[in-house]
C-alpha positions as CSV (number, residue, x, y, z in Angstrom):
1,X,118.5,95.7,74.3
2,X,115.3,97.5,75.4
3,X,115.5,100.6,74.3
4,X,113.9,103.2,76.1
5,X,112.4,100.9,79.2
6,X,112.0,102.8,82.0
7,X,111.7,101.4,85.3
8,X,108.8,101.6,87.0
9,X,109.1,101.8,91.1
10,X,105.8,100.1,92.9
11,X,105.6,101.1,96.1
12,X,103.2,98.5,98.4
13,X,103.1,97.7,102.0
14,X,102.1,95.0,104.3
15,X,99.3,95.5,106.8
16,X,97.6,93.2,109.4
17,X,94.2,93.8,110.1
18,X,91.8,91.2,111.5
19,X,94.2,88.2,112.4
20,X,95.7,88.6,108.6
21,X,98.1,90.0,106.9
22,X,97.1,92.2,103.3
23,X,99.3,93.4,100.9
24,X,98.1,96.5,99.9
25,X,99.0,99.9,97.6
26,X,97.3,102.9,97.0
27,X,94.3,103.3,94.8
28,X,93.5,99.7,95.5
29,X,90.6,98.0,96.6
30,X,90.5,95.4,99.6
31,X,88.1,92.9,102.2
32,X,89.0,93.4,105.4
33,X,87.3,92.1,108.8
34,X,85.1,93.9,110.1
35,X,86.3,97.3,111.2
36,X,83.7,100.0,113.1
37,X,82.6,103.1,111.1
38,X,79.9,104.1,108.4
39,X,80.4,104.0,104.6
40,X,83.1,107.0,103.8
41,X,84.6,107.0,106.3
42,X,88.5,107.5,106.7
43,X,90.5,104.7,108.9
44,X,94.0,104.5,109.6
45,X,95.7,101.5,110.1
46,X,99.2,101.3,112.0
47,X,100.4,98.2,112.0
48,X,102.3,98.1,109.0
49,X,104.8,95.2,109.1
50,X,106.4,95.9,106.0
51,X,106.9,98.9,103.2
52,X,108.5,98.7,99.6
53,X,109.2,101.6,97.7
54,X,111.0,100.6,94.6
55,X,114.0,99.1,95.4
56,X,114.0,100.3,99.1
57,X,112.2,98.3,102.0
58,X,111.1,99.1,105.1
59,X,111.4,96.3,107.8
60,X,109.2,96.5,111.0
61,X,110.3,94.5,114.6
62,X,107.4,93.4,114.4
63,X,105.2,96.7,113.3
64,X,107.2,100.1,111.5
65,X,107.0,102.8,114.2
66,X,104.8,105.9,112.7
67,X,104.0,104.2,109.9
68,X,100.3,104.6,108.7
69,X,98.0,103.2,106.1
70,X,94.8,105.7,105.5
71,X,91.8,104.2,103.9
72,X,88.5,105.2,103.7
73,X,85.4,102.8,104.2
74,X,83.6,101.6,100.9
75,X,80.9,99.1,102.6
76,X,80.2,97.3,105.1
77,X,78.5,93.6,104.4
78,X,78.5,90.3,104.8
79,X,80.2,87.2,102.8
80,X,78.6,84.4,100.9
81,X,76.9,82.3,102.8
82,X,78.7,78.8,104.4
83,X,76.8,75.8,105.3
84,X,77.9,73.3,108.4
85,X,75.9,70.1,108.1
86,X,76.8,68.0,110.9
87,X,75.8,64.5,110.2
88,X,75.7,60.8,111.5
89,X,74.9,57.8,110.0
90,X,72.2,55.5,111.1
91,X,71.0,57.3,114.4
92,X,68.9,60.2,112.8
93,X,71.4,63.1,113.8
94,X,71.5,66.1,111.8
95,X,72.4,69.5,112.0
96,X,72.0,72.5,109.6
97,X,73.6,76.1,110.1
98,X,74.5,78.9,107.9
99,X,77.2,81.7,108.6
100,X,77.9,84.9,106.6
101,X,81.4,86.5,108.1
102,X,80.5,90.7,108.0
103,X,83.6,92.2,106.8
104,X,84.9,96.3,105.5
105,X,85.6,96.8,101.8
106,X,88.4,99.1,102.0
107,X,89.9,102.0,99.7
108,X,93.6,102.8,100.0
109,X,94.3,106.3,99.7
110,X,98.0,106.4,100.9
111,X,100.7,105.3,102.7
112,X,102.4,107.4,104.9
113,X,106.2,106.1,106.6
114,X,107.7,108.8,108.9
């Protein structure tokens, strides 16, 4: 027996932003390509593919019509650093670059599903 467990309801939702697909809830934290606007502030994202609210879901074909994520804009930066070394062997060829992808640091403040 468990006593007195209650069950707790999570509600989450699916977003793609960027070519990728987040799961994301609200009062979390997430890296996000690059999205346009300054530190604070407030984005919404619509194409939300899939919501969850306890043991309801939400199914979109392919997005959820007037369904909403609203966030609001943490930082913009840049990631570590990666190195592409192009190299072949025994005709002095070598190549050095370094790329940092920029990308938005996100705050979820709610989901909204109309």
């Amino acid at each position: 027996m468990l006593g007195n467990f209650q069950r707790r309801y999570i509600i989450y939702a699916i977003v793609a932003t960027g070519g990728k697909q987040h799961k994301v809830s609200p009062g979390q934290v997430i890296d996000v390509e690059q999205i346009p606007g300054d530190e604070g502030t407030n984005v919404e994202l619509d194409n939300v593919l899939l919501v969850a609210d306890g043991d309801s879901f939400t199914i979109g074909q392919p997005a959820i019509e007037g369904a909403k994520i609203k966030a609001t804009i943490v930082s913009q930066a840049k990631q570590r650093k990666v190195i592409i070394f192009k190299y072949k062997n025994k005709i002095r060829y070598r190549r050095k670059k370094g790329h940092r992808q920029p990308y938005t640091r996100l705050a979820i403040d709610q989901i909204e599903l109309n």
